[in-house]
C-alpha positions, 0 to 999 in steps of 0.5 A, a space after each residue: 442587418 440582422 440574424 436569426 438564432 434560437 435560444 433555450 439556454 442562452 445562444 442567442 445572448 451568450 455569442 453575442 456578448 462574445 461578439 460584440 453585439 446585440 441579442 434579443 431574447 424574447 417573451 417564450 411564445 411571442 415568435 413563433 418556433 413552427 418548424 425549428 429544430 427542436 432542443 427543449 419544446 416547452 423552453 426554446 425561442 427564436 432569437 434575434 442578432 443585430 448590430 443595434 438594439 434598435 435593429 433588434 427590436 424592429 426585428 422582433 416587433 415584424 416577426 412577432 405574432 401568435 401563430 395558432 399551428 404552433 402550440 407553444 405560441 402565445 399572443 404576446 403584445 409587442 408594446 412600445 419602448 418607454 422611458 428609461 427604467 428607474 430601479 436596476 436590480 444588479 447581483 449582490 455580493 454573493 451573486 458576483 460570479 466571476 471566476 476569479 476573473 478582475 477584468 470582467 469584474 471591472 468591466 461590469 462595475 463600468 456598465 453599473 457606473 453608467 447606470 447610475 450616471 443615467 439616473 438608475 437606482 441600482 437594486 442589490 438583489 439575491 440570485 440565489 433562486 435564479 441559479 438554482 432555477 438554472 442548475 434544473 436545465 442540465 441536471 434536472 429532468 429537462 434533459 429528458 426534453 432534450 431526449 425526446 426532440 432527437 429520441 428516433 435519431 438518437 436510438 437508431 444512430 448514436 454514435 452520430 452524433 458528437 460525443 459531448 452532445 450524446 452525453 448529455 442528452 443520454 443522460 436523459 435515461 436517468 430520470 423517471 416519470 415521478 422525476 419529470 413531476 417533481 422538477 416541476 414542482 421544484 420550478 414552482 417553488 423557484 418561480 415563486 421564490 423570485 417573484 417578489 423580487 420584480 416587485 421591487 425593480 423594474 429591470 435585472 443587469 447581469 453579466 451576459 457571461 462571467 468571463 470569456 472562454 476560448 476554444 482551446 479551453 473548450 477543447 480541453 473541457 467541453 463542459 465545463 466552461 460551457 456551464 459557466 457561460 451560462 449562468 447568468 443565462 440558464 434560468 431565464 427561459 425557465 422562470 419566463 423572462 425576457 432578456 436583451 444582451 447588449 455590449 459594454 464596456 470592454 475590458 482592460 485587455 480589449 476583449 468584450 464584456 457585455 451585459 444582460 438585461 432581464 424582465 418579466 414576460 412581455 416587457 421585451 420594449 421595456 428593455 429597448 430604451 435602457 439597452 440602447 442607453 448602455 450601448 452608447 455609453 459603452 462606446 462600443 462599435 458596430 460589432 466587428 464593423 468598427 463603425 461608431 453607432 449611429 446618432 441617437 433619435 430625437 426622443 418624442 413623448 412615449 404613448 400606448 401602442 394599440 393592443 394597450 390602454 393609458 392609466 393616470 396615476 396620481 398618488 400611492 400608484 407612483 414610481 417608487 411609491 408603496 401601491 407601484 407594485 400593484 402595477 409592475 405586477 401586471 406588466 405595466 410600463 411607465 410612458 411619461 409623466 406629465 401634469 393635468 390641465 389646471 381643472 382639477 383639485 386633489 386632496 388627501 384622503 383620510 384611513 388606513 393602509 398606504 396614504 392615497 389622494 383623490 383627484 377631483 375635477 373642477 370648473 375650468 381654469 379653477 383648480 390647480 395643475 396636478 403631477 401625474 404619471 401615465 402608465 400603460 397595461 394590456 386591456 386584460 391587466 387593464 380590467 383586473 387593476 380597475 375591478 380592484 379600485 376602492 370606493 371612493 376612488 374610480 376611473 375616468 377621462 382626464 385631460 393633461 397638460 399634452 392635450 391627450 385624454 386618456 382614463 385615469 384615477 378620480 374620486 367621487 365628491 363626497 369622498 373628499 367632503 373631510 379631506 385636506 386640500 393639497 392642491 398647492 403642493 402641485 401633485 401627491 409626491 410633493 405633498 408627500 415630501 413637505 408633510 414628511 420634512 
């Protein structure tokens, strides 16, 4: 089973965490919002409830699609889940914000200790520029979006509507054109700002909430506590990511405490496989059902979906080597690693800059099997990676040891007349090791 909800500002990831299930938040653009009831235009998504990430994200993948009447859809691929993302950008000391709160604190610390045991690399990141992102969406000029999606109802009948909903969209009247400008302006620089960050991770986990509220609190203060349930959630529609809030471990007085994981746009399936991981390892029950999850699937060898082209990468392009970032840039996701039939030969390529093999195809059964990794990018990425390749190094066909044969990196012969063979070591990564010990 499944629901429907919107989220601009974090309804569809902040409910779920109170309640103990999963929230899809997509890509903006990538579901349609033709006929939703505005809050923000630029910033809303329809989102998705389900009791398993897997229910989610077949939610997502069957409404997904570009919807020409509606001008803020965009033709987002859906891709296909991959393996587990490697390096987890988690919040630095500073960027902790609990309220004070140790229950939740110990809560998170749990869900950052199952990433580990699942093989993470956890990335203390600065989220300076991402709360600062998040304080435009209440006390910048988008409140005046706000305005504008109920401005007829608003003007003709205000005192119908709730009181703490008119006085925070009135607050709308405050700012001016040069205003509206100069919020955007600041977005810019923000997004900026957080942009070498996913250079250096493959995923965000945050709290989907510091600590939970009740309704006495909210009765007692509307705002507030409304404002602090949104910090790890505010920014992400305005920095254009995708976010997937899935339950963790409780705390210690059985309350939830969920966590969140963002990603760049497009990558909703990315996330898919690291949000199913951290549900299981949570022990977290079907929501209010108390039925355990279900078994997990057999996992299968991970391939391109049909809007993606395959990429062989043998050598600085790596996880977690330097040239990785000119990938993660695009939006590329690993899908498996996997050797080469033993018909090629590589070897280390002299110059400057990041050190780089080529890959040489041999006669048949005279060369060596080579380590690789096969990402995938959209055709559009695809073009742009391929038109900055270096003479002498091109693309072309190779053939993996799993019988595929898809494009992937080669040198032209003469580019490696000079070069030291480095075949014996099986692969960049290894040659890399033995020549640094």
């Amino acid at each position: 089973p499944l629901a429907l909800g919107t989220d601009t500002a974090g309804s569809g990831r902040v409910p779920a965490g109170l309640n103990a299930i999963v929230g899809l938040k997509p890509t903006l653009g990538a579901l349609s919002t033709r006929g939703v009831v505005p809050a923000c235009r630029t910033l809303d998504c329809v989102s998705i409830f389900a009791l398993t990430v897997e229910d989610a994200f077949a939610g997502f993948s069957a409404l997904a699609g570009f919807d020409a009447a509606d001008p803020f859809s965009r033709p987002i691929p859906v891709g296909c889940p991959g393996p587990l993302p490697r390096r987890i950008g988690v919040p630095d000391a500073a960027s902790r914000l609990f309220a004070g709160d140790a229950l939740s604190e110990a809560a998170f610390d749990a869900a950052l200790a199952d990433l580990a045991a699942l093989g993470a690399t956890l990335v203390p990141v600065d989220l300076t520029p991402f709360f600062a992102t998040a304080a435009l969406l209440y006390d910048g000029p988008w409140v005046a979006e706000r305005w504008e999606a109920i401005r007829g109802f608003i003007t003709e009948r205000p005192e119908a509507l709730h009181p703490v909903t008119r006085a925070i969209t009135e607050r709308a009247t405050a700012f001016s054109a040069a205003d509206a400008f100069a919020g955007r302006y600041r977005l810019a620089e923000l997004r900026r700002a957080t942009e070498p960050v996913w250079q250096g991770i493959d995923a965000l986990c945050v709290p989907t909430f510091p600590r939970p509220q009740t309704v006495t609190a909210l009765i007692a203060d509307p705002l507030g506590p409304n404002a602090e349930l949104g910090t790890y959630t505010n920014f992400v529609n305005l920095l254009d990511l995708c976010a997937l809030a899935v339950p963790s471990h409780p705390r210690a007085d059985g309350w939830p405490a969920g966590v969140t994981l963002i990603a760049p746009a497009g990558r909703d399936a990315a996330l898919v496989p690291l949000g199913e991981a951290l549900h299981r390892a949570g022990g977290m029950p079907l929501g209010a059902t108390g039925a355990p999850l279900p078994p997990a699937p057999e996992p299968g060898p991970a391939h391109a979906s049909g809007d993606e082209i395959e990429l062989v990468v043998v050598g600085a392009h790596l996880s977690g080597l330097p040239l990785n970032g000119e990938l993660t840039a695009l939006g590329a996701r690993l899908l498996r690693a996997v050797a080469t039939t033993p018909d090629y030969r590589l070897f280390a390529l002299p110059g400057a800059g990041p050190r780089r093999p080529g890959l040489v195809r041999v006669a048949e059964g005279t060369g060596t099997a080579i380590a690789t990794e096969v990402w995938a990018l959209t055709a559009d990425a695809f073009g742009r990676f391929v038109a900055a390749i270096p003479a002498p190094l091109g693309i072309g066909t190779l053939r993996l040891a799993d019988g595929t044969t898809p494009k992937g990196f080669l040198c032209e012969p003469e580019g490696v007349r000079e070069a030291e063979d480095v075949s014996g070591h099986g692969g960049w990564r290894a040659y890399l090791a033995a020549s640094q010990g």
